[in-house]
C-alpha positions in Angstrom: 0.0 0.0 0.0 1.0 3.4 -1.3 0.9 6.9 1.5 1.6 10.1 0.5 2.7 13.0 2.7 2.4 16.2 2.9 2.9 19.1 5.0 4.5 23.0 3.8 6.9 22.5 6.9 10.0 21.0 5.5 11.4 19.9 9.2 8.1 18.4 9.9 7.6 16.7 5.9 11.0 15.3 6.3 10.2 14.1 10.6 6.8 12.4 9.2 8.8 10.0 7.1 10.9 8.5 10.0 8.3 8.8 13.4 7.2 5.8 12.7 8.4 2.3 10.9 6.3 2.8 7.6 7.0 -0.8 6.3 6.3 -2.7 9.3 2.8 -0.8 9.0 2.5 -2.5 5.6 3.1 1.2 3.3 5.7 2.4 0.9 6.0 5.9 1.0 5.3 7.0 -2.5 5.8 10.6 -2.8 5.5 14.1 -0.8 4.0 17.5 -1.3 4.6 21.0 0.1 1.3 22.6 -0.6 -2.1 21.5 -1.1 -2.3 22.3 -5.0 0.6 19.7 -5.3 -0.5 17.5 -2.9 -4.1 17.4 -4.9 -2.1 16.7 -7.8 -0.6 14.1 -7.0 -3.5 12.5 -5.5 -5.5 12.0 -8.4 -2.1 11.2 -11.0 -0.5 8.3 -8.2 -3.6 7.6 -6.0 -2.1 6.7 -3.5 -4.2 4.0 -0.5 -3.9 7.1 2.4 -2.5 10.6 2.3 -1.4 12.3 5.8 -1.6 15.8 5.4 -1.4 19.0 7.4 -4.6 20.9 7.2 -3.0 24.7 6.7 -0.9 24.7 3.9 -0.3 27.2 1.1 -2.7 27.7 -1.8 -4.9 25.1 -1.3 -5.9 23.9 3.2 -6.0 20.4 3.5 -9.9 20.2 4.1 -10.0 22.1 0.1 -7.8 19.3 -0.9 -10.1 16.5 0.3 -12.7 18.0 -0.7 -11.7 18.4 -4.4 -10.0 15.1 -4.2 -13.5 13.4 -3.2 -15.1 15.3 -5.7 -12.8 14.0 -8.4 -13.1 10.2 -7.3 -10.5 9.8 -5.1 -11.8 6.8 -2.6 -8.5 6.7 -0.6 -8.1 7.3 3.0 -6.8 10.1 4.4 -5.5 11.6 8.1 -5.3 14.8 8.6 -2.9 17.2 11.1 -3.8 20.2 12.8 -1.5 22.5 14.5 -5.2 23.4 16.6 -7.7 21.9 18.3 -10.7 22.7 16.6 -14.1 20.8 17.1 -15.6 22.0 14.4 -12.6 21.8 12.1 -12.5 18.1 13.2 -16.0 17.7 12.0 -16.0 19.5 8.7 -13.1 17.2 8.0 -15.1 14.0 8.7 -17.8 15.5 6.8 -15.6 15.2 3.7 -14.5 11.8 4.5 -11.5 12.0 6.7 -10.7 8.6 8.2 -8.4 10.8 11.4 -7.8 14.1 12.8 -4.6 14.3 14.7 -3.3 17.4 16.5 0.4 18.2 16.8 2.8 17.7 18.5 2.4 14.1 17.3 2.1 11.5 19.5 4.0 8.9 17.7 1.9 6.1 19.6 -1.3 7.6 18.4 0.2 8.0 14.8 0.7 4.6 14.7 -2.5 3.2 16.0 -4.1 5.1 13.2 -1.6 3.5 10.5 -2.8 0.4 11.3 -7.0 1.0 11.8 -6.3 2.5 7.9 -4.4 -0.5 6.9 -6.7 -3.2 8.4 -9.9 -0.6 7.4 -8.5 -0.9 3.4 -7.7 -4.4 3.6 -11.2 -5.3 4.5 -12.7 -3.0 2.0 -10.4 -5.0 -0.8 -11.8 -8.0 0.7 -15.5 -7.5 1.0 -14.7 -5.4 -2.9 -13.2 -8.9 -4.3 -16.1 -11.1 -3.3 -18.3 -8.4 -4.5 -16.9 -8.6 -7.9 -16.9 -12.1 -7.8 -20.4 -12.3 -7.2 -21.4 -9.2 -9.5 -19.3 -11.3 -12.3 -20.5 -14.6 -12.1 -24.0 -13.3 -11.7 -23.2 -11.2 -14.8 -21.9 -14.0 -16.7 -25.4 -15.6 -16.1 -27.2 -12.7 -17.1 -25.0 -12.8 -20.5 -25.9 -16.5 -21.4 -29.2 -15.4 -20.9 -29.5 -12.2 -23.5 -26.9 -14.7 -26.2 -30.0 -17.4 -26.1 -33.1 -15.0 -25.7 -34.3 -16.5 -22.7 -33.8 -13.3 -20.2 -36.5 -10.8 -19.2 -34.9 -7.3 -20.4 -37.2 -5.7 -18.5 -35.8 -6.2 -15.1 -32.4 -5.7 -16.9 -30.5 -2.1 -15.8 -28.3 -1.8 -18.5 -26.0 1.0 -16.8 -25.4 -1.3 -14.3 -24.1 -4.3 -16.2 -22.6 -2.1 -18.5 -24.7 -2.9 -21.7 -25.1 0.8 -22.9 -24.5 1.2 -26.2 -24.9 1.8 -29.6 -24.3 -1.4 -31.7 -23.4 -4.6 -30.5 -21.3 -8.0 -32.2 -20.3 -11.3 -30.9 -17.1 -13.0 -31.3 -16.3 -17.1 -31.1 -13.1 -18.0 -30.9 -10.5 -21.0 -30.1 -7.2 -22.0 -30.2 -6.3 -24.9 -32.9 -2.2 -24.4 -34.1 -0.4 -27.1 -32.1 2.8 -26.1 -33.9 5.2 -25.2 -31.1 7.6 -23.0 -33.5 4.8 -20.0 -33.1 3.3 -18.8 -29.8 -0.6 -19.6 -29.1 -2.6 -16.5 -28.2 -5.4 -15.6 -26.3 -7.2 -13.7 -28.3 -9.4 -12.2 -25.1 -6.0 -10.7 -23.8 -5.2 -9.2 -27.6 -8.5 -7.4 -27.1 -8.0 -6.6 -23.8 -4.7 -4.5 -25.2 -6.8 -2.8 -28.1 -9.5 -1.7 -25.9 -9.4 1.4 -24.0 -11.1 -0.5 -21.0 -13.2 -3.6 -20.1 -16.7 -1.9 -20.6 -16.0 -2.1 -24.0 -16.4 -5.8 -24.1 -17.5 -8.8 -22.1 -16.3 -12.4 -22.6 -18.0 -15.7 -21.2 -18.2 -19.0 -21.8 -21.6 -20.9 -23.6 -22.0 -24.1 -25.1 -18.1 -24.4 -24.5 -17.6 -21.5 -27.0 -15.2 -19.0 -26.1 -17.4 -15.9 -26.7 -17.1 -11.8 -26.6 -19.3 -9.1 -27.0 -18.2 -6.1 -27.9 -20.4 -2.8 -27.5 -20.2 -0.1 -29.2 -18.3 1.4 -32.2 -15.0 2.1 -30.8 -14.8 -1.4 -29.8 -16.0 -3.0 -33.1 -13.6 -0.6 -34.6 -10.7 -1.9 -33.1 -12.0 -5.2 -34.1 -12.3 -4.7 -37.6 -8.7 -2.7 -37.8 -7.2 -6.1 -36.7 -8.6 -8.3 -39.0 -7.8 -5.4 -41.8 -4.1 -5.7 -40.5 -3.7 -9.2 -40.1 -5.5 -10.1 -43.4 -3.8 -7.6 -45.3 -0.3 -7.8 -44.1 -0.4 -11.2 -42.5 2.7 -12.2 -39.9 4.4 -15.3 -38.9 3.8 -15.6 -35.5 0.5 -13.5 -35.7 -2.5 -14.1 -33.4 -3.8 -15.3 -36.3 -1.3 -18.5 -36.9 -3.0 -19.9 -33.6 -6.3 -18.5 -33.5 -9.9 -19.7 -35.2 -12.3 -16.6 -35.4 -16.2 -16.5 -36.1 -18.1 -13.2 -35.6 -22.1 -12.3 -35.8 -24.0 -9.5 -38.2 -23.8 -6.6 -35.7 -27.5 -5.1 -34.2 -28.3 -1.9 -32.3 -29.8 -3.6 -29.7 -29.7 -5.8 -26.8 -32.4 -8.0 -27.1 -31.1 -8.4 -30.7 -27.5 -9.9 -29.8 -28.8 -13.1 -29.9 -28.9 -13.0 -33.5 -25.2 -12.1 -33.5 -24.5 -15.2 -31.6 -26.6 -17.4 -33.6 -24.7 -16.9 -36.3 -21.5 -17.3 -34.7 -22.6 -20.8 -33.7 -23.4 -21.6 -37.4 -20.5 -20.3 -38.7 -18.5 -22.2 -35.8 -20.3 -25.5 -37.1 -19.4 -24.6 -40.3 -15.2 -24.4 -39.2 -14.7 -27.6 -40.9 -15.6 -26.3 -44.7 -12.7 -23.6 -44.2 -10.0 -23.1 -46.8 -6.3 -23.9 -45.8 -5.0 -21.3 -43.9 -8.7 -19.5 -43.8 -8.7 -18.4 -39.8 -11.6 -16.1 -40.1 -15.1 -16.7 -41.0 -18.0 -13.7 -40.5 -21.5 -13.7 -40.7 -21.1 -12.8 -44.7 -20.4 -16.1 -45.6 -23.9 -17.6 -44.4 -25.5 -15.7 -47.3 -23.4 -18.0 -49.9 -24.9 -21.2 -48.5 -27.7 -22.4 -51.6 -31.4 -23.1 -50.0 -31.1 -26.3 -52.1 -28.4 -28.7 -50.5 -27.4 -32.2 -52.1 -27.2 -34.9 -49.5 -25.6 -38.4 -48.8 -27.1 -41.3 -49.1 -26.0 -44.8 -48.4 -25.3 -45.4 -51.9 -22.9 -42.8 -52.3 -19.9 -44.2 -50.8 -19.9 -47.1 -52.7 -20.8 -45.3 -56.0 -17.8 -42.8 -55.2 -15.5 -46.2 -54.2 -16.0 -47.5 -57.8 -15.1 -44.1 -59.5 -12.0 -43.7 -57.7 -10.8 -47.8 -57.8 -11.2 -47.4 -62.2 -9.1 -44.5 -62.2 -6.5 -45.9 -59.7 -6.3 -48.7 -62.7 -6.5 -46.5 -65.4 -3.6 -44.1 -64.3 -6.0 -41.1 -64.6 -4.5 -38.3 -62.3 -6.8 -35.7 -64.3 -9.9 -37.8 -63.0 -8.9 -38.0 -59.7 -8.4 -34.6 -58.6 -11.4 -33.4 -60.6 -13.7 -35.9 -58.7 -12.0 -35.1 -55.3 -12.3 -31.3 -55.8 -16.3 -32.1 -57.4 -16.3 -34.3 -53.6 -15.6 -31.8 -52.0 -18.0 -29.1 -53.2 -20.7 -31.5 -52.3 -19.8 -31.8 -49.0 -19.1 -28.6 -48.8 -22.8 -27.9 -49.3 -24.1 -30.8 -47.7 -27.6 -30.4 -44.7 -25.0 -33.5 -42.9 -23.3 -32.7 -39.6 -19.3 -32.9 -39.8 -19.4 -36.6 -37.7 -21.7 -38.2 -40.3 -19.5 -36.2 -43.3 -16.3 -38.0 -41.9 -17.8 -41.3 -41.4 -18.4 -41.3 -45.1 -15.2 -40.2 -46.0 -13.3 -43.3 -43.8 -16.2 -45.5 -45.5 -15.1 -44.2 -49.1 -10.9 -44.6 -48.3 -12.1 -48.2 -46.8 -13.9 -49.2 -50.1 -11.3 -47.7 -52.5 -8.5 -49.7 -50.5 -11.1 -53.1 -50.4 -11.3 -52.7 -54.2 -7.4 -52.3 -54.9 -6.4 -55.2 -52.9 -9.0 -57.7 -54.5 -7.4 -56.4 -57.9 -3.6 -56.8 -57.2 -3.0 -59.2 -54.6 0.5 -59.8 -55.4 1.4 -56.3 -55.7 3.0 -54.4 -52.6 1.0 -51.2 -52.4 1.7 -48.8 -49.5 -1.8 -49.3 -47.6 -2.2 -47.7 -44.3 -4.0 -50.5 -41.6 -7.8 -49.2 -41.7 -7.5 -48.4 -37.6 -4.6 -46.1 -38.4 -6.7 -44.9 -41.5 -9.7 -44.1 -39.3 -7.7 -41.8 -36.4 -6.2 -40.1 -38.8 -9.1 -39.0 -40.1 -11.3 -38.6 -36.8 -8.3 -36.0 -35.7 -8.7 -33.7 -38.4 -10.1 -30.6 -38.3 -10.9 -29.1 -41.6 -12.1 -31.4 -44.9 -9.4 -29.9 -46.9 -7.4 -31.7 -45.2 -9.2 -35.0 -45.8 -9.5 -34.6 -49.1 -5.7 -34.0 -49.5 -5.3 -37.1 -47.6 -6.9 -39.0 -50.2 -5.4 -37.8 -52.9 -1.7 -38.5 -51.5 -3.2 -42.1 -50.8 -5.0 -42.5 -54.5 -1.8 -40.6 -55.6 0.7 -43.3 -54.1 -2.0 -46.8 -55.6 -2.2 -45.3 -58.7 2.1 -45.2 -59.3 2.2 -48.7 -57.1 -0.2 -50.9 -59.3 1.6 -49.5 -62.6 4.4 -51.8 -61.8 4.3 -55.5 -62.2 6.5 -56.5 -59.0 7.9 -54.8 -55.6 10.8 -54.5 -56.9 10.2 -50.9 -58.0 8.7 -49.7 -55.3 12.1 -47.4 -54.4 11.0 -45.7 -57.4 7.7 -44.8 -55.3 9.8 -43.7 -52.3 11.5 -42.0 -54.5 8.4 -40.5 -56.0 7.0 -39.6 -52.3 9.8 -38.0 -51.1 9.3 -35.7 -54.3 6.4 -34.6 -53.5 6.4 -34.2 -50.0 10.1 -32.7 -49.1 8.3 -30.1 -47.3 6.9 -32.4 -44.4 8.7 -33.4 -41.7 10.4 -36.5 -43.4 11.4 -39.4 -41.4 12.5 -43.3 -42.2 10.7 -45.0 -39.7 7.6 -43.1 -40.7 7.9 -43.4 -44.6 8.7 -47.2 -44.5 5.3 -48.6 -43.1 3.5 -46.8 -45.9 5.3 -49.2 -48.7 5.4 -52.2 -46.5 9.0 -52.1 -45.2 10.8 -51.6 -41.8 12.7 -48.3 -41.8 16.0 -50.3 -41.3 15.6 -52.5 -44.5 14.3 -49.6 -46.3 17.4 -47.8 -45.1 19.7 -50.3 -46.3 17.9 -51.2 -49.7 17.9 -47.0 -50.0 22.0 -46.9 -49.4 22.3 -49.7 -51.5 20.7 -48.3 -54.5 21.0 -45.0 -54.7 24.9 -44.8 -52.6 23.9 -42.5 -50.3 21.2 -42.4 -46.9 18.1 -41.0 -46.5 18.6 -38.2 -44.6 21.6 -36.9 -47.1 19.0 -37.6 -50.0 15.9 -35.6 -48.5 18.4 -32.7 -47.6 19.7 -32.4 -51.1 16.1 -32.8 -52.4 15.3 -30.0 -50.4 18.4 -27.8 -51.3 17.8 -28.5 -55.0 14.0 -27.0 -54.7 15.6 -23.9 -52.0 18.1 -23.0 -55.3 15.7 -23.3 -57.7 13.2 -20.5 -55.3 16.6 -18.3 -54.5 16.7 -18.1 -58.4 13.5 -16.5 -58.4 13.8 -13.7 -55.9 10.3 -13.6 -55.1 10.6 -15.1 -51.0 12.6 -14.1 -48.2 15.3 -16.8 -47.4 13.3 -17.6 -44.1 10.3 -18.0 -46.4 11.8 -20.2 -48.7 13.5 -22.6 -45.7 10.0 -23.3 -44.4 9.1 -23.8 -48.1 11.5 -26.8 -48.3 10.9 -28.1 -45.0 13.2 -26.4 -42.3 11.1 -24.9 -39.8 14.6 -23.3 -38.6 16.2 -21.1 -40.6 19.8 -21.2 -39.0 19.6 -25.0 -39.6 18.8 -24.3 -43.5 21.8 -21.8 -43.8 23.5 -24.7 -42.5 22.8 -27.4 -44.6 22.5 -25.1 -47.2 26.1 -23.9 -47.0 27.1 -27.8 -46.6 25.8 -28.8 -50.1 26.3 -25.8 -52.3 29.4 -24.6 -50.6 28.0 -20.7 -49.9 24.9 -18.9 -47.9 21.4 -18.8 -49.5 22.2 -14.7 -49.8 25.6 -15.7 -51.8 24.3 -18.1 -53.8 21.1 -16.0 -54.3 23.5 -13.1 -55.3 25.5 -14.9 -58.1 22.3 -16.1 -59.4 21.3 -13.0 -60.1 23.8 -11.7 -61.8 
């Protein structure tokens, strides 16, 4: 706790600091004034827990500086001294909210005694202040679930008091998602919390176990909108945006309309798994591009998909593939199904498609994943992009395997793989289940043909791709490491310099030329 001191007697400003063992009292003194226009200054800029101060000083007396102070929302303590005894003086002071009225010479006993009433006087203030704002809170937080689901009587509602006056309200969702340890994970309520000038500005509670704010009013919805501008615009490594999943509501001008805000954020939060890659936000706008008409699945429609994809596996058609994957997706996309249902189908389609390849080529060694592994895979994922990509790797992989007439080719698939997928995080053990192998025979057959290991062959896959990008001058070195698969970019200039002799910049530079 903070005192401030003041008194226009220097001898007597300078005595009040040692009379008494401020520490042990549980203060720090923070600061000391000569008159009362200073001392009322510096009241209302520190604000300090209690001010001792001598009640004549120059320009302002100290029953003018309480007074004003009061007025001006000081809610401090104070204890004034007086050079008098003055009954009446003692009771205007009280008047104004003086906690003591000492006379001098001061007793240094009595001094004390007063120290410590204030100091047990503000501690139980803080405490009965804390469970008051734990109770006004949580019975706020109530009131808030109520007006998001419609179900409170605004009537009884005093919206100055729960702070709900303004002129246009929005709701925000939003959730953490980015496991990826390189970039830090946000809380987006503490980014608003910055951006805001305080916390009546915006609420945030919990419903439905959705992460939800309401922000009131336009400087609030302001600040909002200038971070998505910035973010979008300019995006950052490292942003909140890497970590964060956003949904926000149409915005309405009034309270018993905010429920409309959050409906649409729980729509568009059920909607989270249709996002694009790297799509973190999603507003209210994009409900309006949903068709009235949607197509739906049917039990048939696995199976019918299953056959399409099995004859172009055989057939070698790439072309027909992807266009039936991306024609898939769009359906599903639009699809009146719930996300579990849309995923069961998708694990029932990889299933048949696998079913179908194996009855085909028996005797050919095609990198299958075991169905359980198959089904987690897919359970854990979050968007359908990234299902759909997962197919197509898969139908990808079959389609190069059953072209060849024996195992012995499949390096040439591993081969192929590691092509096309130099940017993941590459290992042996995990490659060599997907084409049947254990990663120490696949390690060994890999040496054997190709005279070098696997590590040294990703790297200079990896390097070859980096030149080829340093040649273009279109991404920043860092960009270009993560590109290629180096989520450090000192470890890049590393390997970099080891297989081309120079740094990325060098190399870049002579290329250039």
């Amino acid at each position: 706790m903070n005192v401030l001191i003041a008194d226009d007697e220097k001898i007597v400003l300078e005595g009040l600091k040692y009379i008494i063992d401020w520490n042990s009292l549980g203060f720090t003194i923070c600061q000391t004034a000569s008159d009362g226009a200073d001392a009322l200054e510096k009241i209302l800029s520190l604000k300090p827990d209690l001010v001792m101060m001598d009640i004549r000083m120059p320009k302002m007396t100290g029953i003018e500086v309480v007074q004003a102070a009061v007025e001006q929302g000081y809610t401090g303590k104070f204890i004034i001294l007086s050079g008098v005894t003055d009954f009446k003086l003692a009771q205007t002071a009280m008047r104004y909210g003086v906690d003591f009225y000492l006379t001098k010479p001061i007793d240094e006993d009595e001094l004390e005694q007063a120290v410590r009433s204030v100091h047990d006087l503000l501690q139980t203030e803080a405490k009965n202040q804390n469970f008051y704002n734990q109770y006004r809170d949580k019975a706020k937080q109530g009131i808030l679930q109520e007006i998001m689901q419609n179900i409170c009587d605004y009537s009884r509602l005093d919206f100055n008091d729960l702070h709900l006056n303004a002129n246009i309200y929005q709701v925000i969702s939003y959730e953490n998602y980015n496991q990826n340890y390189f970039y830090p994970t946000w809380n987006f309520a503490d980014l608003m919390r910055v951006t805001n000038q305080d916390n009546n500005t915006f609420d945030i509670i919990e419903l439905d176990q959705r992460k939800i704010i309401l922000l009131k009013g336009d400087f609030a919805i302001s600040k909002f909108e200038d971070l998505l501008r910035h973010y979008q615009v300019a995006p950052q490594k490292g942003s909140p945006f890497d970590s964060v999943f956003l949904a926000y509501g149409q915005k309405v001008s009034r309270v018993r309309d905010i429920y409309l805000s959050f409906n649409d954020v729980c729509r568009l939060c059920d909607r989270r798994f249709f996002c694009d890659e790297n799509q973190h936000i999603i507003g209210y706008e994009t409900l309006y591009d949903l068709p009235e008409t949607k197509p739906q699945l049917t039990r048939e429609s696995a199976p019918a998909y299953a056959e399409k994809f099995s004859n172009f596996i055989q057939s070698h058609n790439q072309t027909l593939i992807t266009e039936t994957l991306r024609e898939l997706s769009e359906t599903l996309h639009y699809s009146t199904e719930d996300i579990t249902t849309i995923k069961h189908f998708l694990i029932d389609l990889y299933i048949l498609v696998k079913q179908k390849i194996m009855q085909l080529y028996p005797n050919v060694d095609i990198p299958f994943l075991a169905n359980a592994s198959a089904i987690d895979l897919l359970e854990r994922k979050y968007y359908l992009y990234e299902i759909i990509s997962f197919l197509a790797e898969q139908f990808d992989m079959w389609t190069h395997s059953v072209g060849y007439s024996s195992g012995e080719n499949v390096m040439d698939e591993v081969l192929y793989y590691i092509h096309h997928n130099y940017r993941e995080n590459l290992k042996l053990e995990n490659i060599a289940p997907l084409f049947g192998y254990s990663s120490s025979y696949l390690g060994k057959v890999f040496n054997k043909k190709l005279g070098v290991n696997f590590n040294s062959y990703v790297d200079q896959v990896r390097i070859d791709e980096a030149k080829k990008l340093l040649e273009q001058d279109t991404l920043k070195v860092y960009e270009i490491a993560e590109q290629v698969g180096y989520s450090n970019v000192d470890y890049f200039h590393k390997k970099f310099k080891k297989y081309v002799g120079t740094s990325p910049a060098e190399y870049r530079k002579a290329a250039l030329q």
